[in-house]
C-alpha positions in Angstrom: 50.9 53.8 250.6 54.5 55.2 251.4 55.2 55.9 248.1 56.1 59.4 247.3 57.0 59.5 243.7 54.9 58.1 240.4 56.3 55.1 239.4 56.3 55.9 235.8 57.9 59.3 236.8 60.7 59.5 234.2 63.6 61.3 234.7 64.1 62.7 231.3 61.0 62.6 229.0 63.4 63.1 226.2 64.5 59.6 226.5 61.5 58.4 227.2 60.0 59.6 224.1 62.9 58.0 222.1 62.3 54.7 223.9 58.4 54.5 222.6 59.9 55.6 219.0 62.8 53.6 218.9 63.4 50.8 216.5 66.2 49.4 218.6 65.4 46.2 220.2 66.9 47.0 223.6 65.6 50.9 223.8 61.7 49.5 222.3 61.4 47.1 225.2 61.9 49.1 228.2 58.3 50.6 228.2 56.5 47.2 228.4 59.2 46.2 231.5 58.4 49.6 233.0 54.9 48.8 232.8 54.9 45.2 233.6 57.5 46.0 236.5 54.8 48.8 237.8 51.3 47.1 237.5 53.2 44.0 239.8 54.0 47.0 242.2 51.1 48.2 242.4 49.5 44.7 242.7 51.9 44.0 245.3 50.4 47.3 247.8 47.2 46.0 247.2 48.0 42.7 248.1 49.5 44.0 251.7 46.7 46.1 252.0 44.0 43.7 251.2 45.4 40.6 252.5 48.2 41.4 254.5 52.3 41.3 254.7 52.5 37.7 255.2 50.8 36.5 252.6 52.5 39.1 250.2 55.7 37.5 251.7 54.3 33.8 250.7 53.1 34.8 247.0 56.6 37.0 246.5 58.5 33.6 247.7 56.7 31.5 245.4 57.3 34.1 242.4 60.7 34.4 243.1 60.8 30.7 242.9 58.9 30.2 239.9 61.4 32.9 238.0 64.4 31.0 239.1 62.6 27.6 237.7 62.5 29.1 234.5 66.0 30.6 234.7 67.3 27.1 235.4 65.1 25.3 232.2 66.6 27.9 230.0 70.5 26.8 231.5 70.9 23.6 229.2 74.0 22.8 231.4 72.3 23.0 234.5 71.5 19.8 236.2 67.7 18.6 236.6 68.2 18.4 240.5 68.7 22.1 241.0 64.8 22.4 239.3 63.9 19.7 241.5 64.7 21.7 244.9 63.1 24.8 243.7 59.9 22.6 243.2 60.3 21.1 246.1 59.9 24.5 247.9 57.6 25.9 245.9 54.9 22.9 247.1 56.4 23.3 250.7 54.9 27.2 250.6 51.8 25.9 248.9 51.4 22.9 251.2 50.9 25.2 254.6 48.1 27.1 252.7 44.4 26.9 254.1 41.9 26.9 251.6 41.3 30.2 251.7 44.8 31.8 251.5 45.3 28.5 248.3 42.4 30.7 246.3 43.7 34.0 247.2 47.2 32.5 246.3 45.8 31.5 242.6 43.8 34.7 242.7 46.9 36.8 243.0 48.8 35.0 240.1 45.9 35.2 238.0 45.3 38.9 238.4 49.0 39.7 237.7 48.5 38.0 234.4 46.0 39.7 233.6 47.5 43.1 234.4 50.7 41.7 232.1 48.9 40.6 228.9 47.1 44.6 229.9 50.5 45.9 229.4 51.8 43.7 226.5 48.4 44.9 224.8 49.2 47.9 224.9 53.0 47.1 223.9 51.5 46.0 220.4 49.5 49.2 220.1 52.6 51.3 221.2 54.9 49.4 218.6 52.3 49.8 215.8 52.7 53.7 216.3 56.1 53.4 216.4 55.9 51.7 213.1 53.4 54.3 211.6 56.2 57.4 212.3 59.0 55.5 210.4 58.1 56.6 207.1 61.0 55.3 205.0 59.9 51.8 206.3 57.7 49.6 203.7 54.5 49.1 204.9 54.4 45.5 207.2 52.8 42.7 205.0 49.7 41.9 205.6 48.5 45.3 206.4 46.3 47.2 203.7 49.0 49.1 202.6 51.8 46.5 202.2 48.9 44.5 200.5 48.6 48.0 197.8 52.6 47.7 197.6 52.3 44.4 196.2 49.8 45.1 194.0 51.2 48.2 192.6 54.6 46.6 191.9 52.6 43.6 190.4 51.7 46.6 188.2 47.5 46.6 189.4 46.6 49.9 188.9 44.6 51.9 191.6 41.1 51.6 189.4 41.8 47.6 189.0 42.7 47.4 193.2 39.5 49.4 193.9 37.3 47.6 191.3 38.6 44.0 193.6 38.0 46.3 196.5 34.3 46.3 195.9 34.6 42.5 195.3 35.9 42.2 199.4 33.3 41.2 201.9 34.4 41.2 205.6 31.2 39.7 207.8 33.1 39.2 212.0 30.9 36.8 213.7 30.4 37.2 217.0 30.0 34.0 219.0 29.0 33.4 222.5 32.5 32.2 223.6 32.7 29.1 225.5 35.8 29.9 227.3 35.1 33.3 227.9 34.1 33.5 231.9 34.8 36.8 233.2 32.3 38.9 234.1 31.2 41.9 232.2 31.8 44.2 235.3 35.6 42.6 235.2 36.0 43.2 231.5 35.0 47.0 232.0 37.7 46.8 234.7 40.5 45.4 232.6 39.4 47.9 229.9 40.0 51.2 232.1 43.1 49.8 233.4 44.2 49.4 230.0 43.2 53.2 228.9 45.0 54.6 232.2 48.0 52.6 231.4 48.1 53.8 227.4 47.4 57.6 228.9 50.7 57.4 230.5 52.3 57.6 226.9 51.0 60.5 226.0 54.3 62.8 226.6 55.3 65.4 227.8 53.9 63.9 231.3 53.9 65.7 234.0 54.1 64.5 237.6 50.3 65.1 238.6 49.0 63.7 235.7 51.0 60.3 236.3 50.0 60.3 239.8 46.0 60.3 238.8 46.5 57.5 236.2 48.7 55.3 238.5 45.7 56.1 241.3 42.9 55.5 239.5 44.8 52.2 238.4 45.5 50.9 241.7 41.7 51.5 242.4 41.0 49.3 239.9 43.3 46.9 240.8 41.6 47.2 244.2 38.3 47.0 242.7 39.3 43.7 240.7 40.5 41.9 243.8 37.5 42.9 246.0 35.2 41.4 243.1 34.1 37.7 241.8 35.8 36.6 239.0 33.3 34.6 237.9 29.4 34.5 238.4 27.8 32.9 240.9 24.9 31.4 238.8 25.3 30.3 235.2 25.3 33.1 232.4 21.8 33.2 230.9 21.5 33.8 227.1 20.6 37.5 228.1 23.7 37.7 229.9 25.7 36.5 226.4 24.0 38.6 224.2 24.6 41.8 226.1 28.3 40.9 226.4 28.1 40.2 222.9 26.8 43.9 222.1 28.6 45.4 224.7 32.0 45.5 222.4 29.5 47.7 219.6 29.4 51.2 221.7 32.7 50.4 223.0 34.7 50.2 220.0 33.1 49.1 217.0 30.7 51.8 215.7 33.1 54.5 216.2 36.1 52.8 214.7 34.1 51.3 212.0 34.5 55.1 209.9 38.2 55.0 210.3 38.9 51.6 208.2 37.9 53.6 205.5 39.3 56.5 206.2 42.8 55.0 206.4 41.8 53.1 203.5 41.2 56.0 201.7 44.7 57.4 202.8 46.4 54.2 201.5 45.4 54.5 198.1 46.8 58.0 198.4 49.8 57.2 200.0 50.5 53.7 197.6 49.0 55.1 194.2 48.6 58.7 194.5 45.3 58.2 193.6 42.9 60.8 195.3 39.8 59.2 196.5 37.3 60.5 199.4 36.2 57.6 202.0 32.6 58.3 201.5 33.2 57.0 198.1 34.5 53.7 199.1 32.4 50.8 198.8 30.3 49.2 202.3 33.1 46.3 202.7 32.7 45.4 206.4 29.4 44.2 208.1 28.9 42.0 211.1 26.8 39.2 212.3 26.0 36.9 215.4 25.3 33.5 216.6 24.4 34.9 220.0 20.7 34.5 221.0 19.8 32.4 216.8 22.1 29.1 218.1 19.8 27.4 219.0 22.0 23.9 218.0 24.9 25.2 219.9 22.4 26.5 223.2 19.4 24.3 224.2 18.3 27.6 226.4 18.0 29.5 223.4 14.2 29.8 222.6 12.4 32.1 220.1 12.0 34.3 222.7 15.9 34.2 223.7 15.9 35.2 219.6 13.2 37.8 219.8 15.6 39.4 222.8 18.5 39.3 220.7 17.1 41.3 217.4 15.1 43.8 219.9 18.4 44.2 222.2 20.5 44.8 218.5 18.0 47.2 217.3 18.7 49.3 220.7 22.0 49.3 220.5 22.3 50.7 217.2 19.7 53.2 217.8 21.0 54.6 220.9 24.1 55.5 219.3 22.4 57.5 216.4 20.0 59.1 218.9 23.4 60.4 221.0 24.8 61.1 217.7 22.1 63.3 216.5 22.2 65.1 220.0 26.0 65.6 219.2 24.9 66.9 216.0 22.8 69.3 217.6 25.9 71.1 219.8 28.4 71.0 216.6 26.3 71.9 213.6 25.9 75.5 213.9 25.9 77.2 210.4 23.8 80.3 210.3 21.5 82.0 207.6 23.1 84.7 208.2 26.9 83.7 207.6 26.4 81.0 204.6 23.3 79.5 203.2 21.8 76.0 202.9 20.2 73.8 200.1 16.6 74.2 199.0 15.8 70.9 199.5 17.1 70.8 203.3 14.6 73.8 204.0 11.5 72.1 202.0 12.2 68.9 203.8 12.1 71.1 207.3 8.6 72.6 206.8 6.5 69.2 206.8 8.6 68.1 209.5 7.0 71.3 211.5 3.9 70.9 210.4 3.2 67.1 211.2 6.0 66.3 214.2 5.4 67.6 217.6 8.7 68.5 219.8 9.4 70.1 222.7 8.6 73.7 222.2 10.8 75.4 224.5 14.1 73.8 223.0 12.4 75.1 219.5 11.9 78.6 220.8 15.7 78.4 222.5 17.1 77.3 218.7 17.2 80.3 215.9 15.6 79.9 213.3 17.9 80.9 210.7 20.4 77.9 212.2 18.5 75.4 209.7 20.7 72.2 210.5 19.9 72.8 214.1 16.4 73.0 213.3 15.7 70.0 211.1 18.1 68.1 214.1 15.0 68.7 216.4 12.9 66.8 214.5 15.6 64.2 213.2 16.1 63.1 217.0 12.5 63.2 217.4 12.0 60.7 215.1 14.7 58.8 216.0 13.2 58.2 219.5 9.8 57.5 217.9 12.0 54.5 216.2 13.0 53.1 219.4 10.5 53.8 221.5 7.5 53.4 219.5 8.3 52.0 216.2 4.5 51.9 214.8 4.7 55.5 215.6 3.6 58.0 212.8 7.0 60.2 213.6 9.3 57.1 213.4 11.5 56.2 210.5 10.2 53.5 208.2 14.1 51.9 207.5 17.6 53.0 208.0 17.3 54.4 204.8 14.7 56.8 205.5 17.4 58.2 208.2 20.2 58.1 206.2 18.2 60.4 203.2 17.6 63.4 206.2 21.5 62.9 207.0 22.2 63.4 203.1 20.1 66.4 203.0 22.0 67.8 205.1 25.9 66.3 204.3 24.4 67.5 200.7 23.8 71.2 201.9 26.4 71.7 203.5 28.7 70.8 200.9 27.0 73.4 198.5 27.8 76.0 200.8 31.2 75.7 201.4 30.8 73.4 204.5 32.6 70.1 202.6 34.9 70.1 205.8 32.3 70.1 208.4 30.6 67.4 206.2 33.5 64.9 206.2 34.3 64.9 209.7 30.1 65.0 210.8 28.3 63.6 208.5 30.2 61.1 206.5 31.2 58.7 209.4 27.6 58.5 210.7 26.2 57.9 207.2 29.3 55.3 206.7 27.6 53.9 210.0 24.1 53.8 209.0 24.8 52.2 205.7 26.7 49.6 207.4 24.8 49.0 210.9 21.5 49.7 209.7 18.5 49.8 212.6 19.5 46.1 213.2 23.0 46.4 214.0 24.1 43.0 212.8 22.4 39.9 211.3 21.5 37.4 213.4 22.3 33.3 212.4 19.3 31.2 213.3 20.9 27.8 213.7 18.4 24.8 214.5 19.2 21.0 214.6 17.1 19.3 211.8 
């Protein structure tokens, strides 16, 4: 690369800080065509160095072409015979491709598509933000809070919207997609590109820090045009029902607590009515097709469905194992700077008593950290559920689990740890009561 300079170097952050603010529909556009101009940049250097300057010449041609094309359909007085000789030299280029150079043509086009509905992605997210800072603005209908501005001017109060709240069951469905063919490696690849490109928002920027995003972008890029798109054998059941999961420790479980935590700032915000997020009701759970469709799949089996529950089960489990771990490094009251529940220390003792862990990490933890302490054995356990669920040290249910997180959400809120509670504790139990051990529930669907 000759390039000396990031491309999303901006000359004066100031301005650029106003253009991802701005409300003005000229100023709010110029990030997405800074971005959209950039990614085709840096897909144009990987094209040189990938496939070489001649065929960058040939694709840049037949862009060029295709823009004019469009140009001349939008021109009502422009004459049908000027879009006929732009045609006619677009199939000229494509008519003195080989085979190979036609798919690395359509390969091209295709991955700067991709890299532009990347970009206007992460338009939508930038505009929402935008939208969140302009505080004088009513909320956008169809969002939670417009829907509370209705309602309160309708004169609902905030116990009648929270009594219908309760009423509200959301249940997403996840479905193996039929027209969803990229691979799982290329959606991980689209998904980085993505976070790289929202990183170079974050202001004030400096010039080293764009540089390693626009890198490791260009890598990616790289990496995307070096790969398959598509498989080379047909996806098996397995193959959907991990893609399927894969979007769980990704984006769902962790966002999950944060509905309700911006629902619970809503009905602050709307009503003035002050209500915690761990006292909202369970309104959101999930389900699947993928692995039960048995109508929709004739390779799904009662094995594929046996796969499906046990690869669920996993999922969901692995997250509260690394969350109990997490736990572990974070939860540090002492004994000797504030005290903890009665119950929390009676529950610890049978746990000692009856569940064997690894003695060095007990010896390493003090005992007077009690939270600390009961996590040892609450992680133990939790392997002992994923691992070996028949297992006399393995929870019975979810619930089970989600009474030894209580304890502890309960202890330290009677010693003067209600903050380290709500930002610990209460999205994990929000998690458990929602996920479960089984993650989602899975539709069995059989012809009759």
């Amino acid at each position: 690369m000759l390039r000396t300079e990031p491309l999303w170097n901006p000359d004066d952050q100031v301005e650029r800080l106003k253009e991802l603010t701005s409300d003005d529909p000229h100023l709010k556009e110029l990030p997405l065509r800074r971005d959209v101009r950039s990614l085709g940049r840096l897909l144009g250097e990987v094209l040189k160095e990938q496939a070489g300057y001649e065929f960058f010449d040939a694709v840049e041609q037949l862009r060029l072409l295709a823009i004019k094309h469009r140009d001349l359909q939008s021109d009502q007085d422009m004459e049908l015979s000027g879009q006929y000789e732009l045609m006619i030299c677009a199939r000229e280029i494509v008519s003195r491709l080989t085979i190979t150079q036609a798919y690395q043509m359509t390969k091209a086009f295709a991955t700067y598509f991709e890299l532009t509905n990347l970009a206007e992605t992460n338009h939508r997210k930038r505009r929402r933000r935008a939208h969140e800072l302009q505080t004088e603005r009513l909320p956008e209908p169809g969002t939670l809070r417009g829907t509370l501005v209705r309602a309160r001017d309708a004169g609902i109060t905030a116990e009648e919207a929270l009594a219908w709240l309760g009423r509200i069951k959301v249940t997403p469905v996840f479905t193996a997609h039929p027209t969803e063919v990229a691979r799982r490696t290329v959606l991980f690849k689209r998904a980085r590109i993505e976070k790289n490109v929202e990183s170079l928002d974050r202001l004030p920027l400096s010039d080293a820090e764009a540089a390693q995003c626009e890198q490791a972008i260009v890598a990616e890029i790289t990496a995307l045009w070096q790969s398959d798109e598509v498989r080379r054998r047909q996806p098996t059941v397995r193959d959907e029902i991990r893609m399927g999961l894969d979007y769980y420790p990704t984006v769902l479980i962790a966002t999950l607590p944060k509905i309700y935590d911006e629902m619970a700032d809503a009905f602050r915000q709307i009503y003035g009515h002050q209500i915690s997020a761990r006292d909202l009701p369970t309104i959101v759970t999930f389900g699947s097709w993928i692995g039960g469709d048995r109508d929709g799949n004739p390779f799904v089996t009662p094995e594929s469905t046996c796969d499906a529950l046990d690869l669920a089960r996993q999922t969901i489990l692995d997250h509260y194992i690394s969350s109990a771990r997490e736990l572990l490094r974070l939860l540090s009251p002492s004994m000797f700077q504030t005290g903890a529940s009665e119950r929390l220390k009676r529950a610890l003792e049978p746990y000692q008593a009856r569940i064997t862990v690894d003695q060095a990490e007990v010896e390493r933890r003090p005992r007077m950290e009690v939270y600390r302490c009961f996590l040892l054995y609450v992680h133990r356990r939790l392997q002992a559920t994923r691992g070996e669920p028949h297992h006399a040290d393995a929870y019975q249910d979810a619930d089970e689990f989600a009474a030894d997180v209580k304890l502890m959400r309960d202890s330290l809120d009677e010693n003067r740890g209600e903050r380290l509670a709500r930002a610990l504790l209460d999205p994990l139990l929000r998690q458990v009561e929602t996920f479960g051990f089984h993650l989602h529930t899975l539709d069995i669907r059989q012809h009759a």
